[in-house]
Every structure is written in structure tokens, then in C-alpha cells.
C-alpha positions as CSV (number, residue, x, y, z in Angstrom):
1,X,92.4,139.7,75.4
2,X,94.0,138.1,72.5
3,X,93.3,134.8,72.2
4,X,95.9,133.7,70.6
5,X,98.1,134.5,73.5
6,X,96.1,131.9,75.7
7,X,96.4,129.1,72.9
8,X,97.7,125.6,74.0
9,X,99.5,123.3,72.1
10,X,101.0,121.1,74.8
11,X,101.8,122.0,78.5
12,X,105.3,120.2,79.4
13,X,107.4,120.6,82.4
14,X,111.4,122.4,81.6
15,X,112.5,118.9,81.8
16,X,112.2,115.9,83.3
17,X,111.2,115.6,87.4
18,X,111.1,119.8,87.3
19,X,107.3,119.8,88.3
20,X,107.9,123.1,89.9
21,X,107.4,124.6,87.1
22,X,104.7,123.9,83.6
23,X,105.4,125.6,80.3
24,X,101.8,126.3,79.2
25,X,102.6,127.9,76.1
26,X,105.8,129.5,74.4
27,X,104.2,133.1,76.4
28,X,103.3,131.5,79.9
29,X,105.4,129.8,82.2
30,X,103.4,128.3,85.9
31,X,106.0,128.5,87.9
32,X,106.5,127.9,91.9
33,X,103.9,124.8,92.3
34,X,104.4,123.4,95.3
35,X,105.5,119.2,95.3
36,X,102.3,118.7,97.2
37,X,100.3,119.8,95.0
38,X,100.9,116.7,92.8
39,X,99.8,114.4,95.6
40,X,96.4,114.8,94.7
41,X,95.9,111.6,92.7
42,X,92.9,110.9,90.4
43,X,92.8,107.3,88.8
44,X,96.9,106.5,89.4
45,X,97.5,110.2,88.3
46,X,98.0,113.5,89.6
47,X,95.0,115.6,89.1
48,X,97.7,118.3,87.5
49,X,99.6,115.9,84.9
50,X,96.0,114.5,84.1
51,X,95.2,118.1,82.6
52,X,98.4,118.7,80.6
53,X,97.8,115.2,79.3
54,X,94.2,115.8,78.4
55,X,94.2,119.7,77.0
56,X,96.7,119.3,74.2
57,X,96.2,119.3,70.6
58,X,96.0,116.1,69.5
59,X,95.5,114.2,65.8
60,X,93.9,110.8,65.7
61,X,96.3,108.4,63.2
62,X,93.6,106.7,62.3
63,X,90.9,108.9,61.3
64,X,92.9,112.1,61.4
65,X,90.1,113.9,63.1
66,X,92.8,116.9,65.2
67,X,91.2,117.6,69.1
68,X,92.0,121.2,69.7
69,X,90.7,122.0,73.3
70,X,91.3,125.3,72.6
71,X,88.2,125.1,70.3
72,X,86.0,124.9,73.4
73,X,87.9,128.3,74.7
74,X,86.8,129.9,71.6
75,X,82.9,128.4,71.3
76,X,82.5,129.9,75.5
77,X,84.5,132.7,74.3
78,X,86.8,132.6,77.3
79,X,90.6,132.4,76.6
80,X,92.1,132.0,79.3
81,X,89.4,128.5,80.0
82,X,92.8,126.1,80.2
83,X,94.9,128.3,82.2
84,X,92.3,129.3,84.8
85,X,91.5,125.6,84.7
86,X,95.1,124.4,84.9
87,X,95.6,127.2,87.7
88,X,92.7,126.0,89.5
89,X,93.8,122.3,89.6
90,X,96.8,123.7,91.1
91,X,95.1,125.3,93.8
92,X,92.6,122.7,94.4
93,X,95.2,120.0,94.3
94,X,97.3,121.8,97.4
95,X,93.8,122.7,99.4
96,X,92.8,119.0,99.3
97,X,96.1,117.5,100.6
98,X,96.1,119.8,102.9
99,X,92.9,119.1,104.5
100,X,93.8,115.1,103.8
101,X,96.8,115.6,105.9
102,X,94.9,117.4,108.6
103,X,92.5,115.0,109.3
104,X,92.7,112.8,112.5
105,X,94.5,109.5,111.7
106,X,91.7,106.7,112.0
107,X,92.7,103.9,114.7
108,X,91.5,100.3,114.6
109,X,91.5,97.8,117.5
């Protein structure tokens, strides 16, 4: 596959409080995640919006160092490593609140 198809600059949602939906690049579009899936909180955030925050291409001001998470793609020399991993957020993120709201409700006396 072309790798360049798979690249991420910065995953956003269509616009703002449309989490339904994550532009992953200007080629892929997630679409038809459910609101649930974003109930899945890891340290105040969802686990979802903590992965478009953290695989984006980013330049330090400072030192001007650029963090390209796509570089890691390239070294394992799997492409699609972001989107499978976005993907499977999504799907982990829906399996665990799902579970969560399954469970018995704990009563104390």
C-alpha cells in the first residue's frame, strides 16, 4: 500500500461537537462512531480524542525538533499503524462501556 495514502497530519472532527465522524487525513474519513464510544475516559479524556491529540505532527517552538508519528509507521513498516490503532480505540472504547454498563450496580448498606 502506499504509504503516503495512510499519512497523518492531524485527525479533527467536520466541526465542532460532530464526533460522529474523524477526518484522519484529506483521503480517510471515520465515520458512524457511535457517542458511546467516547465515554471511555482515560485521565479526564476520551480514550479516542486522546489519540487524535497525541498522533499528529507536531513542531517543538523551542527547540524546533518536528514529532512525526508517522515516522514510527514507516520504521515497523506498517502504514496503516495510526488508523488500525485509531480504529481499534474505537472499537475498544464501545466494547468497554458496554461491559461497564452491564455490570450489576454495587449496593451499600
Amino acid at each position: 500500500a502506499d504509504s503516503g495514502f495512510f499519512r497523518v497530519q492531524k485527525m479533527r472532527f467536520p466541526k465542532k461537537g460532530k464526533t460522529d465522524t474523524i477526518i484522519y487525513n484529506s483521503k480517510i474519513t471515520v465515520s458512524n462512531i457511535p457517542a458511546e464510544a467516547y465515554e471511555y475516559v482515560v485521565n479526564g479524556k476520551s480514550a479516542i480524542e486522546w489519540i487524535m491529540e497525541r498522533y499528529q505532527v507536531k513542531t517543538d517552538k523551542k527547540s524546533g525538533i518536528k514529532n512525526d508519528p508517522n515516522d514510527w509507521a514507516d520504521e515497523v513498516g506498517n502504514p496503516r499503524y495510526i488508523l488500525d490503532l485509531l480504529l481499534s480505540i474505537i472499537n475498544v472504547s464501545v466494547q468497554t462501556v458496554d461491559l461497564v454498563n452491564g455490570l450489576p450496580k454495587l449496593e451499600f448498606e
